[in-house]
Biotite code that builds the C-alpha atoms (Angstrom):
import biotite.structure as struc

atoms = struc.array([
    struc.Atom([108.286, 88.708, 69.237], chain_id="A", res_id=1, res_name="UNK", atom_name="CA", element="C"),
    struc.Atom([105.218, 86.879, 68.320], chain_id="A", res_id=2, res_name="UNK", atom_name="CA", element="C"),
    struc.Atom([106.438, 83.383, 69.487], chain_id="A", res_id=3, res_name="UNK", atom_name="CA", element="C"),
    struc.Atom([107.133, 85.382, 72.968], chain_id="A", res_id=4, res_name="UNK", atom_name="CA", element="C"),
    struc.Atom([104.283, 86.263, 73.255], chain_id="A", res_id=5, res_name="UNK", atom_name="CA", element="C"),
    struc.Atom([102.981, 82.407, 73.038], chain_id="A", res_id=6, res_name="UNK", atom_name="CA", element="C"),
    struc.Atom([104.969, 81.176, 75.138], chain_id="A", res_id=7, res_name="UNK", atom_name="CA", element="C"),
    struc.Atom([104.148, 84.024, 77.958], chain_id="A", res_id=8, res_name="UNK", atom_name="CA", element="C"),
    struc.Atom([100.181, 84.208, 77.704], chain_id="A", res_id=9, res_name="UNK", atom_name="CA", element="C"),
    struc.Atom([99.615, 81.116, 79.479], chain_id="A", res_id=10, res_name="UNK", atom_name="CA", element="C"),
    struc.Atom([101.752, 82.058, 82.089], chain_id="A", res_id=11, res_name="UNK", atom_name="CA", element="C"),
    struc.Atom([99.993, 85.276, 82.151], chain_id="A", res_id=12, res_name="UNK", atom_name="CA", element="C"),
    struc.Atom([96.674, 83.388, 82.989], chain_id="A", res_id=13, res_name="UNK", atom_name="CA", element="C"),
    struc.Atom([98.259, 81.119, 85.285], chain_id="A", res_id=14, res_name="UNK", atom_name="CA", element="C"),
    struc.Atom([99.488, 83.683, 87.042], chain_id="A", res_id=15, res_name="UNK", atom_name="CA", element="C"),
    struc.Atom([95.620, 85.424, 87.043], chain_id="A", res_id=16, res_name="UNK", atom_name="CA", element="C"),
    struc.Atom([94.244, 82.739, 87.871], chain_id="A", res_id=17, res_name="UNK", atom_name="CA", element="C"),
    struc.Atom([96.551, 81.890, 91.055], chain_id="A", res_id=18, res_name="UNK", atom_name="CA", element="C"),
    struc.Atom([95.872, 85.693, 92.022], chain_id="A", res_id=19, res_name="UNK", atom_name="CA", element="C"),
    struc.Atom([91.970, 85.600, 91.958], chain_id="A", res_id=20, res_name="UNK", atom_name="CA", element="C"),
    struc.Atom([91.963, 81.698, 93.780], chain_id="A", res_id=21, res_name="UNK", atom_name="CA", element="C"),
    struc.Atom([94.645, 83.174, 96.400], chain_id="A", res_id=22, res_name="UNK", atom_name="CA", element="C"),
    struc.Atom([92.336, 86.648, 96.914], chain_id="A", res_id=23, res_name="UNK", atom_name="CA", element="C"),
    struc.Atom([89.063, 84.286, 97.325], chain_id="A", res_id=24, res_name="UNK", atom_name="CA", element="C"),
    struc.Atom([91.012, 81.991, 99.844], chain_id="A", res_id=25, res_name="UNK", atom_name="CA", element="C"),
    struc.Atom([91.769, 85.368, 101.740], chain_id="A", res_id=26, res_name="UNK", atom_name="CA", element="C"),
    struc.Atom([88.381, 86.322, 101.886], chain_id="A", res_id=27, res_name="UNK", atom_name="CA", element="C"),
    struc.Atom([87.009, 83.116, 103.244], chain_id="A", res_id=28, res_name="UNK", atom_name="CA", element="C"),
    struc.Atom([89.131, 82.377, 105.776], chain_id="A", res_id=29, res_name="UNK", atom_name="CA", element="C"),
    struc.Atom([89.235, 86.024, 107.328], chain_id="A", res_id=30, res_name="UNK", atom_name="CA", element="C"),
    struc.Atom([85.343, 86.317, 107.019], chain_id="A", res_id=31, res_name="UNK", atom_name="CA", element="C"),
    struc.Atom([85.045, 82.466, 108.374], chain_id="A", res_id=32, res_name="UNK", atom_name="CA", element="C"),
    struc.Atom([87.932, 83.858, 111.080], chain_id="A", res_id=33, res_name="UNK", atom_name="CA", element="C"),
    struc.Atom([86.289, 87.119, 112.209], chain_id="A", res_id=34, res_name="UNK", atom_name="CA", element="C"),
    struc.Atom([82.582, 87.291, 111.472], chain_id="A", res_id=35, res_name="UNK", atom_name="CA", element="C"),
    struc.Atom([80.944, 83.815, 112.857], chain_id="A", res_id=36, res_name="UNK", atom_name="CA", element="C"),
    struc.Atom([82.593, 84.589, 116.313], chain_id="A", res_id=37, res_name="UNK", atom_name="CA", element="C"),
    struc.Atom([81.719, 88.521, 116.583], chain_id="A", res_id=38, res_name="UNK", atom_name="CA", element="C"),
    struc.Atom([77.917, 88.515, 114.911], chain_id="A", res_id=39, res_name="UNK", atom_name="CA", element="C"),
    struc.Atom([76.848, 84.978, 114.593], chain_id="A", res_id=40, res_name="UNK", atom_name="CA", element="C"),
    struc.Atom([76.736, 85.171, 111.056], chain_id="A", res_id=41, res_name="UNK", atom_name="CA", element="C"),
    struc.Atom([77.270, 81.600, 108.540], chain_id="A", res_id=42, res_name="UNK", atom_name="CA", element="C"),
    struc.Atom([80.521, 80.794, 107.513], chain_id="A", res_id=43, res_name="UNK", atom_name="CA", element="C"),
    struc.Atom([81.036, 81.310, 103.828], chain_id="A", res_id=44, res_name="UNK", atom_name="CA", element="C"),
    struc.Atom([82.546, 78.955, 101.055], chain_id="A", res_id=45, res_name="UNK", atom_name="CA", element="C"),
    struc.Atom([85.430, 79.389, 98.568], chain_id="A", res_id=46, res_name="UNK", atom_name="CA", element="C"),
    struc.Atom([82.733, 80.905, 95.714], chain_id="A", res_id=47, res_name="UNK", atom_name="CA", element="C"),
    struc.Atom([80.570, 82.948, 98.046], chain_id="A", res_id=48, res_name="UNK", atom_name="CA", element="C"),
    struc.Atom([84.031, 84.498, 98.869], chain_id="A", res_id=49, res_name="UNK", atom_name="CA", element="C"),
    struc.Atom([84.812, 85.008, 95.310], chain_id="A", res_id=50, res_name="UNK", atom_name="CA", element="C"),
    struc.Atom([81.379, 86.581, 95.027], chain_id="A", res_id=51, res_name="UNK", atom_name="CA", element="C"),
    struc.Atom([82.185, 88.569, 98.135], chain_id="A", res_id=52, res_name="UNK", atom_name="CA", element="C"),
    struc.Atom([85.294, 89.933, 95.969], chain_id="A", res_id=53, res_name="UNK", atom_name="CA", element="C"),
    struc.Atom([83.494, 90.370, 92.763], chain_id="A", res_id=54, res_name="UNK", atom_name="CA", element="C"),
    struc.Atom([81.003, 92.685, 94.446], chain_id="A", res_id=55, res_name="UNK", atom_name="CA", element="C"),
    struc.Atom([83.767, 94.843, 96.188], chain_id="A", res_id=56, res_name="UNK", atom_name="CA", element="C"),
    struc.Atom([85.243, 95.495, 93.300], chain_id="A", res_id=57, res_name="UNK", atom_name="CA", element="C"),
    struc.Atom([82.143, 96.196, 91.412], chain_id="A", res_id=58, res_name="UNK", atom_name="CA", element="C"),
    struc.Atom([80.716, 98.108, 94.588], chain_id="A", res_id=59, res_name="UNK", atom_name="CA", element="C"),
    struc.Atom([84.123, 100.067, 95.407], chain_id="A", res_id=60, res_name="UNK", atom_name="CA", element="C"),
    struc.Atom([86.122, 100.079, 92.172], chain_id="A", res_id=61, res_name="UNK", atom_name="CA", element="C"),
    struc.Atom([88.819, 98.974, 90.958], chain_id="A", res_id=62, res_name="UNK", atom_name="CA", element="C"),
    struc.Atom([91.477, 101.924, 91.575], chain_id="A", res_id=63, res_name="UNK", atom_name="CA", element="C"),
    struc.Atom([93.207, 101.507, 94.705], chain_id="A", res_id=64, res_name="UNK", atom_name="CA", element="C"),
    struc.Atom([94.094, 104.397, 97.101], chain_id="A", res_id=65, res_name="UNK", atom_name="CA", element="C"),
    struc.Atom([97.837, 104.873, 95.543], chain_id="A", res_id=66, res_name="UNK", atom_name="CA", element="C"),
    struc.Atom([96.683, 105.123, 91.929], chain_id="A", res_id=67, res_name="UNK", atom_name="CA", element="C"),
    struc.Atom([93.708, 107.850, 92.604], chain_id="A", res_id=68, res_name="UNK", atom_name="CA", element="C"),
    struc.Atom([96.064, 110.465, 93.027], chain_id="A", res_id=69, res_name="UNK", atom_name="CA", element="C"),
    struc.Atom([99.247, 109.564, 91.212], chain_id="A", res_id=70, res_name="UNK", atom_name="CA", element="C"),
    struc.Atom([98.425, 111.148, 87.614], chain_id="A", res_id=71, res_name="UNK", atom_name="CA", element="C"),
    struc.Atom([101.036, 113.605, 86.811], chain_id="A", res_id=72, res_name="UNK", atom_name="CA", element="C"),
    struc.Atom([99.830, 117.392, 86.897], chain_id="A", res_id=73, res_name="UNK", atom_name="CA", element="C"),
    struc.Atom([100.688, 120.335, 84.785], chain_id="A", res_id=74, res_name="UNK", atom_name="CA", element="C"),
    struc.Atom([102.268, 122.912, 86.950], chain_id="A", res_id=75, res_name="UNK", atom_name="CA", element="C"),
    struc.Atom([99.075, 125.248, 84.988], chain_id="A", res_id=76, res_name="UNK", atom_name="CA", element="C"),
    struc.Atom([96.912, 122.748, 86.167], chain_id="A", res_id=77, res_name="UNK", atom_name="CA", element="C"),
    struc.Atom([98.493, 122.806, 89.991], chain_id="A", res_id=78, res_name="UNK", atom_name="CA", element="C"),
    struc.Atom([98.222, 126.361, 90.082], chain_id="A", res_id=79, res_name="UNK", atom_name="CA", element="C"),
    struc.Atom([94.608, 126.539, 89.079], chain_id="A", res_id=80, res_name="UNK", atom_name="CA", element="C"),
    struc.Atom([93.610, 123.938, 91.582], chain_id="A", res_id=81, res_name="UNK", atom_name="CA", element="C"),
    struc.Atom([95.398, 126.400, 94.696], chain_id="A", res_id=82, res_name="UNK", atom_name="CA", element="C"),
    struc.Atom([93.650, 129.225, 92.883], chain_id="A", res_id=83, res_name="UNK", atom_name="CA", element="C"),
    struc.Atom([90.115, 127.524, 93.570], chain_id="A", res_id=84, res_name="UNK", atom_name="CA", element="C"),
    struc.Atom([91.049, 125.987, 96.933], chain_id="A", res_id=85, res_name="UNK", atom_name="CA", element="C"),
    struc.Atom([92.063, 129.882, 97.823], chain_id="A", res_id=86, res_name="UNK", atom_name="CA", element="C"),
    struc.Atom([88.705, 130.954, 96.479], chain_id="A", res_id=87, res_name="UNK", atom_name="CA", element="C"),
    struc.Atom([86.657, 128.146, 97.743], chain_id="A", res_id=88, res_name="UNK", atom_name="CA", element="C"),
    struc.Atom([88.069, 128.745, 101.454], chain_id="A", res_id=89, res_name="UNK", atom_name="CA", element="C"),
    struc.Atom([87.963, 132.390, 101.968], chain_id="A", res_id=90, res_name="UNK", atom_name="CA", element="C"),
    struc.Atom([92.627, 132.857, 101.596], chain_id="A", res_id=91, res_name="UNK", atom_name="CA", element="C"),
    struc.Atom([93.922, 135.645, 100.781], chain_id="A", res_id=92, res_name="UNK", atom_name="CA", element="C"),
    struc.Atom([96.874, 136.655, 99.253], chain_id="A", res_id=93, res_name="UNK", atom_name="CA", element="C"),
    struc.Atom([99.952, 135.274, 100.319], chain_id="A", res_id=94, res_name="UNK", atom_name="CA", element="C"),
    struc.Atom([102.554, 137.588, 101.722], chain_id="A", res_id=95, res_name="UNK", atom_name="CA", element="C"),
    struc.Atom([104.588, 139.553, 98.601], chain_id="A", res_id=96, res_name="UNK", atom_name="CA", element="C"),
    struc.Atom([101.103, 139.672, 96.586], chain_id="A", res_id=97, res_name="UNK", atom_name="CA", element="C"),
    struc.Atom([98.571, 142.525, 96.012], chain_id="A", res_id=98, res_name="UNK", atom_name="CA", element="C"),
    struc.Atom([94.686, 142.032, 96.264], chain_id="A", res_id=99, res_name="UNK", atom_name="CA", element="C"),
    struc.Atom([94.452, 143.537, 92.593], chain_id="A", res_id=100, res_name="UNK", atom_name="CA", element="C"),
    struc.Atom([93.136, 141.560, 89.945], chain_id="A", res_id=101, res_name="UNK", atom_name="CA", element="C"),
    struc.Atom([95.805, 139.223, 89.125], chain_id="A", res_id=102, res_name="UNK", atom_name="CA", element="C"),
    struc.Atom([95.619, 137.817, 93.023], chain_id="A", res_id=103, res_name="UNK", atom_name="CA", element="C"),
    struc.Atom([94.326, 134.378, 94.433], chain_id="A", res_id=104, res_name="UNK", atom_name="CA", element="C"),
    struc.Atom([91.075, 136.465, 95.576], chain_id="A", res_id=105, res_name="UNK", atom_name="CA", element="C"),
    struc.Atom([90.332, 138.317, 92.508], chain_id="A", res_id=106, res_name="UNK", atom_name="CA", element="C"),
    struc.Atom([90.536, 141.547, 93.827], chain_id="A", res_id=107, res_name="UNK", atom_name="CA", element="C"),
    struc.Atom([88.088, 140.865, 96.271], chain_id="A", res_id=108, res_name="UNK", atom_name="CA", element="C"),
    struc.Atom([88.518, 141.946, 99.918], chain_id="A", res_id=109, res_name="UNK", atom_name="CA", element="C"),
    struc.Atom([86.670, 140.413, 102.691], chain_id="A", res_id=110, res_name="UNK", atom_name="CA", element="C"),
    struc.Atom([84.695, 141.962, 105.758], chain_id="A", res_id=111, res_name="UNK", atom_name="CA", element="C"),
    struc.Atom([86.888, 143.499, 108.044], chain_id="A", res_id=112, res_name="UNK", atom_name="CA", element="C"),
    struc.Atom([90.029, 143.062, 107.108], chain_id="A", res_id=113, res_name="UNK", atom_name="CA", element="C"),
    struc.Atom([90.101, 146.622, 105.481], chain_id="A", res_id=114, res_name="UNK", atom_name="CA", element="C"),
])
């Protein structure tokens, strides 16, 4: 397992590397494509468009869209967050339930609908 494990790290790195030099290469030529001709601003090189990245990710993160929401809930923990969204926006109880203690409003009845 060990010798595997030699043999794969510096394809590992390789593989980094090509990733970062191919995202950089991205960056420049869509900033030198688009920016220059719409606001008249300098074209960049290959390491101010690394920078560019670096600060992105540093600025923005590094989770992407997909992976913000894609940790795996409790159905405790599901129910508790449509409890509070109930609460927060003024739901009542669904159809079927009572407005005693035990319901998404907590036994509490809003104005006018008495």
């Amino acid at each position: 397992m060990s010798r595997k494990l030699i043999l794969l790290a510096p394809l590992v790195i390789l593989v980094f590397l090509l990733f970062i030099a191919l995202g950089g290469e991205i960056v420049r030529q869509l900033w030198n494509w688009l920016l220059p001709p719409l606001f008249g601003w300098p074209q960049v090189t290959f390491w101010q468009a690394l920078g560019l990245l670096a600060l992105c990710r540093i600025l923005f993160g590094g989770r992407t869209f997909a992976m913000s929401g894609s940790r795996n809930r409790t159905p405790e923990e599901r129910e508790r967050f449509r409890q509070g969204i109930r609460r927060r926006f003024g739901f009542g109880a669904s159809t079927g339930e009572g407005a005693g203690p035990g319901s998404a409003t907590g036994g509490v009845t809003r104005p006018g609908s008495e």
